[in-house]
N, C-alpha and C positions, 0 to 999 in steps of 0.2 A: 515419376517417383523421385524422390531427393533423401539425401542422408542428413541434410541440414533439420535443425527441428524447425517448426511452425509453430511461431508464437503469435497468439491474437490480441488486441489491443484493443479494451474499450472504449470508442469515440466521446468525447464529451459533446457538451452541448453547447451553442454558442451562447453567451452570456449576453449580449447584445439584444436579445431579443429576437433572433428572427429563429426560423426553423430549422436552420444548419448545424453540420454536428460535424468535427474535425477530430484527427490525430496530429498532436506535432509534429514537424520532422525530425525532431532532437530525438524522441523515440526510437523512429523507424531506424534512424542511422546505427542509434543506442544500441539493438538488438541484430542489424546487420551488420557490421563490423564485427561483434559474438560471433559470428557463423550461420543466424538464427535467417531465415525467411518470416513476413510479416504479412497479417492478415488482418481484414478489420473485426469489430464486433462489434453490430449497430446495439447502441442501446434504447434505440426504437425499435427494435425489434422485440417479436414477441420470447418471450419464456423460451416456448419449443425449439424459436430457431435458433435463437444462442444453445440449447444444450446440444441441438440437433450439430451446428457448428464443433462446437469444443469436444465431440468425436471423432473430428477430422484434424484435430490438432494436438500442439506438444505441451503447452502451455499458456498461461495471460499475462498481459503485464498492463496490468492498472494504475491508468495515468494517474499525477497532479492535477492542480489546474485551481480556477479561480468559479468552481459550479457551485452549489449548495448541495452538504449533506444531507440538514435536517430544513422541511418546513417551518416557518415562525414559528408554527404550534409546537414544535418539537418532533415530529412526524416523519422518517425516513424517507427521501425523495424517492421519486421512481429512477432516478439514476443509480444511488442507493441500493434498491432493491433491486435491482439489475446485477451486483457486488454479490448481493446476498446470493441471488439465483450462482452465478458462476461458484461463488466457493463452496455452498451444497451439492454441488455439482461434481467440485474437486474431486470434496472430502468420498463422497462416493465411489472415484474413479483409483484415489489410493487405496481406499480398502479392499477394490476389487484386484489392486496387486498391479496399474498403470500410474507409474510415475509420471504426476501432473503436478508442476510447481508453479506457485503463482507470484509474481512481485509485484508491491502495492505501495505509489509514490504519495505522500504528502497528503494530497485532499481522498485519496483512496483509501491508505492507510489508514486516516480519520476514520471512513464511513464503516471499513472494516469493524473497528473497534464498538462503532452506532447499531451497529445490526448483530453484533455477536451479543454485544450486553444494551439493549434497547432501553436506557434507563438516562432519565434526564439529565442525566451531570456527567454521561459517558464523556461527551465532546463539548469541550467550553468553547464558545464562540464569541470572536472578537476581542479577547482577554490579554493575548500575546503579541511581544514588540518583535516578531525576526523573519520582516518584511525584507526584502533582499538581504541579506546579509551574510558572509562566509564566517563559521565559526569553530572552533573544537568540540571535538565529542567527549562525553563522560562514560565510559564503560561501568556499568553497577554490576557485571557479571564476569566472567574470564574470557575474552572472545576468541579462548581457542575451544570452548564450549558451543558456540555459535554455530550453526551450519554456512553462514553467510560468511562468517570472517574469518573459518579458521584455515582456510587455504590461504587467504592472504600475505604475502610476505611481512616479516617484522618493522622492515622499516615502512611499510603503507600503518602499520594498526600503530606505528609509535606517529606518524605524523600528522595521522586524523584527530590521535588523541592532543597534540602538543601544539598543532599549527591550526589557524583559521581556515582550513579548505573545503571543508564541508557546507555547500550549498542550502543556504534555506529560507523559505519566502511563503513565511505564516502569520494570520493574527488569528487562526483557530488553533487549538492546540489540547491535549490529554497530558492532564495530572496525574503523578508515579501513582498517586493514592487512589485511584480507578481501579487499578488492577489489581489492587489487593483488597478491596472491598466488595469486588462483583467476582462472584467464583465462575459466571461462566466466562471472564476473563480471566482469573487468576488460575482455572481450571486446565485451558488451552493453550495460554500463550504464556512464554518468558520475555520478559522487559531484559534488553540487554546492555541501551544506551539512554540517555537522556541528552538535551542540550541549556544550554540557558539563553535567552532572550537578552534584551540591551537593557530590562530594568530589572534584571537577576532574577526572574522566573525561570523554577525551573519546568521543565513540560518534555516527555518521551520523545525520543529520533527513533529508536530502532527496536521494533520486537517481531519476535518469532512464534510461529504456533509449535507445540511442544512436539507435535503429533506426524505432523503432516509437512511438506517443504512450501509454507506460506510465507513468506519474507516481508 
């Protein structure tokens, strides 16, 4: 038994082509330094035993990374639907009154937003220039509003907003204008942040589900 939470991380795939599936270490450290203990979550594994899993844990924290959300065809990958399985999952686990919170980096956050509103212009692909690149954030809501920022101290949310320290390394990306045209985004989640790329697009950093602690 431990008092630390157990947080699970799902594996990506290797992009290379072979059949191997990793977690970064930048994660693992990411959530052990927090306090958190780390577990994997194959996402070759079937349905049952990631839910069967995430019974025995505190939360997910849904990599980055360089995988594919959508098939050519426009088709949610089974890495994807693997996203989906865990946050039906969540959502379930809060309503039953067990705080399970989930945070969802970069190509995660993407897929999120693919499988909540399944519709072909959720996720533009290849559109966006903020391949490596450190930048300011643009708050479009108050982030003492935020669940994520509002314990923050003042001088972190004045130097995210004012200095280039915010990490980001995209040419997929979701337009503000998603979320206010698909209600079963505009329904669930608040846009809190945006950023802009190097040829002044703008495209979402940070949103929240309204409901539930999905980050």
């Amino acid at each position: 038994m431990t008092d630390r939470p157990v947080i699970g991380i799902l594996t990506s795939p290797d992009t290379n082509g072979s059949q191997k599936q990793c977690i970064m270490s930048s994660y693992v450290r990411f959530l052990e330094q927090s306090g958190g203990k780390v577990v994997p979550l194959f996402y070759t594994d079937s349905d049952e035993a990631i839910l069967a899993r995430m019974n025995q844990i505190n939360g997910v924290l849904l990599p980055g990374g360089d995988s594919s959300v959508l098939t050519p065809d426009g088709v949610p990958t089974i890495y994807s639907l693997k996203i989906k399985v865990i946050l039906e999952k969540a959502k379930e686990m809060n309503e039953r009154g067990t705080y399970f919170p989930i945070f969802a980096i970069g190509l995660s956050m993407q897929a999120i937003a693919a499988v909540e509103a399944p519709f072909e212009d959720t996720l533009t692909i290849g559109k966006f220039d903020s391949v490596d690149t450190c930048d300011k954030i643009s708050f479009v809501e108050d982030s003492n509003e935020s669940k994520l920022f509002r314990l923050m101290p003042d001088h972190l949310i004045v130097a995210i907003q004012n200095d280039e320290v915010t990490y980001n390394n995209h040419h997929d990306g979701i337009f503000m204008g998603v979320f206010t045209k698909y209600e079963a985004l505009n329904s669930s989640f608040k846009v809190f942040a945006t950023n802009i790329d190097r040829k002044g697009v703008e495209y979402v950093s940070i949103f929240e589900h309204i409901k539930y602690p999905f980050y």
